[in-house]
C-alpha positions in Angstrom: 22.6 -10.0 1.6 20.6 -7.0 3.4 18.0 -5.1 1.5 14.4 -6.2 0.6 14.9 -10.0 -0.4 12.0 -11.0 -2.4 11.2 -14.4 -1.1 7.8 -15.1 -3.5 6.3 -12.6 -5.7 2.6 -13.0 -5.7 1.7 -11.5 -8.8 4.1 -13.5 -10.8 2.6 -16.7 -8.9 -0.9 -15.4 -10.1 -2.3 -14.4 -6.3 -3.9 -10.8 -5.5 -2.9 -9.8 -2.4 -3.2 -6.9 0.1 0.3 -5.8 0.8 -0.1 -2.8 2.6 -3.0 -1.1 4.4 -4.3 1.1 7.2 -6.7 -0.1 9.9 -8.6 2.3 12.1 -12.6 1.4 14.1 -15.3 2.8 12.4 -15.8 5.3 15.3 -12.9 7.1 14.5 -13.8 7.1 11.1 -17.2 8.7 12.2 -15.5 10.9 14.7 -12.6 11.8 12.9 -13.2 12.1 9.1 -10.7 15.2 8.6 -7.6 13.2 10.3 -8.4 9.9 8.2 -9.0 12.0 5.0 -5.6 13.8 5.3 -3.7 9.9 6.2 -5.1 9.3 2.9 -4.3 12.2 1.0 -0.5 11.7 2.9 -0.7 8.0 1.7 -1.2 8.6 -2.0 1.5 11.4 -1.9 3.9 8.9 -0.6 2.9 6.9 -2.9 3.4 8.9 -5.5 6.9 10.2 -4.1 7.9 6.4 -4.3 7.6 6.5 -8.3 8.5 9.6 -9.0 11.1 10.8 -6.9 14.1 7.8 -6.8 16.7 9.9 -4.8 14.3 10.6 -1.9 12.6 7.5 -2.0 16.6 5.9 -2.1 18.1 8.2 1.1 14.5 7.0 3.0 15.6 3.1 2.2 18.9 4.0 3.6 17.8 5.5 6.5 15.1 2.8 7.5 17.2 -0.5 6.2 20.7 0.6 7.6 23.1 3.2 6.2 25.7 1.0 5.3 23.6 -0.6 2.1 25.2 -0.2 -1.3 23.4 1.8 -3.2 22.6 -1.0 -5.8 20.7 -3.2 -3.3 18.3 0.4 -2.0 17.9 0.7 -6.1 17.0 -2.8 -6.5 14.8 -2.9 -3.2 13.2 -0.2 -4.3 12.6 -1.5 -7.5 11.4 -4.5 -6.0 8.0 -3.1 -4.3 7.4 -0.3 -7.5 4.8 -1.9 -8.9 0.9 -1.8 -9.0 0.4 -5.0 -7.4 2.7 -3.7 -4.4 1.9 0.2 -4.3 -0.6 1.2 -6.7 -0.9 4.7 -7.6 -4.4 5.2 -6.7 -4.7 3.4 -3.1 -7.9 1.7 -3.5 -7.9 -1.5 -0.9 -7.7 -4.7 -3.2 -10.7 -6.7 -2.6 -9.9 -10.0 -3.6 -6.4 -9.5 -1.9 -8.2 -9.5 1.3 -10.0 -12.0 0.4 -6.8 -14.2 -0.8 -5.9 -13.0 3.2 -9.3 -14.1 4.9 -8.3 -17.1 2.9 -5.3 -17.7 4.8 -6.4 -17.1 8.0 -9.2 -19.2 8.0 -6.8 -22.0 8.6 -6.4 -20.6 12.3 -9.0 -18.9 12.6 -13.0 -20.5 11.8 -14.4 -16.0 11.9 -12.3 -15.4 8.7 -14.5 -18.6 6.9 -17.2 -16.2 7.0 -16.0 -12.9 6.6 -16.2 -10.6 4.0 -13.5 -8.2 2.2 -16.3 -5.5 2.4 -16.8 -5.6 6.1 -13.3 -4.3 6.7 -12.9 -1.3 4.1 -14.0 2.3 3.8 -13.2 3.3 0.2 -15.0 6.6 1.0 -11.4 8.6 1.4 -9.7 7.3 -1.7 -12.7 7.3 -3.7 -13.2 11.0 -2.8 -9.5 12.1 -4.0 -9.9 10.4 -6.7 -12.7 11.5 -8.2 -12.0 15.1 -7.6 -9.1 14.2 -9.9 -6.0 15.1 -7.5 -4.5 11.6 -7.9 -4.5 11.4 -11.5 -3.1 15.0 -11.3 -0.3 14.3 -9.3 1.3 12.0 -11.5 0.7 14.4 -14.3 2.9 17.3 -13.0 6.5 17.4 -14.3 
């Protein structure tokens, strides 16, 4: 069977996890804040297409997982990853999902023992769109 195959779900097992993210150095943050504040912005409207738009967010399954799907296994992969725990609506980076990953690599790697979820997160972006209320806003428009 081709679509997205859920092989464990992690929230139902109890486990935070980071699913998804975007990594960048802290110099391009500091030398590129416009760029990095407008991947944000176009992350959260993405997001937000994802729940509220199922035709688009079905044809861009299609086109990414092969054509040739039946349209019940795009609805149910797509059902599959709408949920907070997978894509939540306001993008803030999960700290103890990282730190359920730091976790997990410090079985091959001793430097992840150590490490902190803070060390590797700027919430400065999302916090920024979300307190000027666009995020909330987005999912309020008809």
């Amino acid at each position: 069977m081709r679509g997205l195959a859920v092989v464990a779900d992690v929230a139902k097992m109890g486990l935070v996890f980071q699913h998804t993210g975007a990594v960048t150095t802290r110099r391009f943050i500091k030398e590129q804040p416009d760029i990095v504040r407008r991947y944000v912005k176009s992350h959260v409207e993405a997001v937000h297409k994802l729940y509220t738009d199922k035709e688009a967010t079905i044809r861009a399954l299609s086109r990414f997982m092969g054509s040739g799907l039946d349209r019940e296994i795009l609805e149910k992969s797509r059902e599959n990853v709408l949920t907070e725990t997978m894509y939540p609506k306001k993008q803030y980076p999960s700290l103890k999902g990282l730190q359920t990953v730091l976790d997990e690599l410090a079985a091959r790697d001793p430097r992840a023992k150590s490490a902190k979820p803070e060390q590797f997160v700027d919430m400065t972006f999302i916090q920024e769109l979300d307190k000027s209320g666009y995020i909330d806003a987005l999912y309020k428009k008809k």
